[in-house]
C-alpha positions in Angstrom: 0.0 0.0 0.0 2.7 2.5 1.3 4.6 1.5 -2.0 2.1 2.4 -4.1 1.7 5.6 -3.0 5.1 6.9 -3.1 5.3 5.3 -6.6 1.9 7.9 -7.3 3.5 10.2 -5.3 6.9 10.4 -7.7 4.8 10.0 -11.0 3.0 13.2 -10.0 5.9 15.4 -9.1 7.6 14.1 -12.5 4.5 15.1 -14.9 4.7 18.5 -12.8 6.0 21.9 -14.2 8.6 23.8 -12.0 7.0 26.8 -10.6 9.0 28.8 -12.8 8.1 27.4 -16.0 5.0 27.2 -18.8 4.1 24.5 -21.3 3.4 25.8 -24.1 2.0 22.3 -26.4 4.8 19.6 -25.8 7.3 22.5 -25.1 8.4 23.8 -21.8 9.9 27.2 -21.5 11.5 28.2 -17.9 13.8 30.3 -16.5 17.0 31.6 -18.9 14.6 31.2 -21.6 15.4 33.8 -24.9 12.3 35.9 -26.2 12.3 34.2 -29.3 12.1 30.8 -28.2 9.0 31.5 -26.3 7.6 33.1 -28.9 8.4 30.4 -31.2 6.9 28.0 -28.4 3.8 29.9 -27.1 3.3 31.9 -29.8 2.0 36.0 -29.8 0.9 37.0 -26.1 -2.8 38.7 -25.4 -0.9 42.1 -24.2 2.8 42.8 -23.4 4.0 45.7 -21.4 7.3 47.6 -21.3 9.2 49.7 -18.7 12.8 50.4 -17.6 14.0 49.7 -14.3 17.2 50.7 -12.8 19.1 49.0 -10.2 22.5 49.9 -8.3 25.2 48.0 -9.5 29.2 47.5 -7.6 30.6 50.7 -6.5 33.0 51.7 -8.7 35.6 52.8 -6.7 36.9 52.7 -3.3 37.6 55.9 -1.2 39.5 56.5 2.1 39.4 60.4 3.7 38.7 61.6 0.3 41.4 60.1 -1.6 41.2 57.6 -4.2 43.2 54.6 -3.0 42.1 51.0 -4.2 45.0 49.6 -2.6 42.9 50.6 1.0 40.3 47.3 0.5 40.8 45.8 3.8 41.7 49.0 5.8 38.4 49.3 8.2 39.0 53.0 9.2 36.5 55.3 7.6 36.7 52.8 4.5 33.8 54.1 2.5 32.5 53.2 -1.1 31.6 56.2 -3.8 30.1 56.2 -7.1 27.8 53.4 -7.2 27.6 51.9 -11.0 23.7 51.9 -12.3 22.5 49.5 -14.7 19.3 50.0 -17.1 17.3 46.7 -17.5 14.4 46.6 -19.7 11.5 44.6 -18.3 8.5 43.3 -20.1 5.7 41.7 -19.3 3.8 39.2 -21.4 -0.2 38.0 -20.8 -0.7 34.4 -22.5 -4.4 33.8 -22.3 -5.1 30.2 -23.0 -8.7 30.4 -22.9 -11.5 29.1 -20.1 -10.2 26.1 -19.5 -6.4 26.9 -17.9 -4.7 29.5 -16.5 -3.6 32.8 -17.7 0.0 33.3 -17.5 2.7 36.3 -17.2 6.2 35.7 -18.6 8.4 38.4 -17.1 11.8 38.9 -19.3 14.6 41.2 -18.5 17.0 42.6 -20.7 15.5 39.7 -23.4 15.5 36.9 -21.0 13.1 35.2 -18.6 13.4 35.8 -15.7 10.0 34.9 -13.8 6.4 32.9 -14.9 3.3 33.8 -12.8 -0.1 32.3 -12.9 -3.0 34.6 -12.5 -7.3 33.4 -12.8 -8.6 31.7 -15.4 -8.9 33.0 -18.9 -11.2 33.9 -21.4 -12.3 33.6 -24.8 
């Protein structure tokens, strides 16, 4: 009995998508995924929307009592880090409606690549 069920149990979590992932037919497109290829695989989306985010990168260079020193990394007194580097990602957002009968999702790409699938209600026709 116990056997059985862990032999269910294993056949489930195998037919399961990650969480990060959408099927798309026989195809699966997750995580690292280029643009094209889930366009290829999923085909156009319902809506997609664009923005720019900007996030701080490495500080660029390393600063003790005002002078530029980068010779000074492991020196603890008054050790402080200037000129953060920013990077400019572009971030969009695509809505696949599958229709009544599964769930709408939202493939989130950055800079060309996905980075994140969500699941929102059902959809519509």
């Amino acid at each position: 009995m116990f056997t059985q069920k862990l032999i269910l149990l294993c056949c489930i979590l195998l037919l399961a998508e990650p969480a990060a992932a959408l099927r798309c037919g026989g195809k699966l497109v997750s995580n690292g995924a280029p643009q094209a290829k889930v366009l290829k695989y999923c085909g156009e989306p319902e809506s997609i929307q664009m923005r720019t985010i900007v996030r701080t990168g490495i500080p660029r260079h390393r600063i003790r009592h005002g002078i530029n020193d980068t010779r000074l990394i492991g020196y603890s007194d008054e050790l402080l880090f200037a000129d953060r580097s920013y990077v400019e990602i572009v971030v969009e957002e695509w809505t696949y409606n599958f229709g009544p009968h599964r769930l709408m999702r939202i493939v989130r790409f950055e800079n060309g690549l996905v980075t994140s699938v969500s699941r929102l209600g059902y959809g519509y026709n």
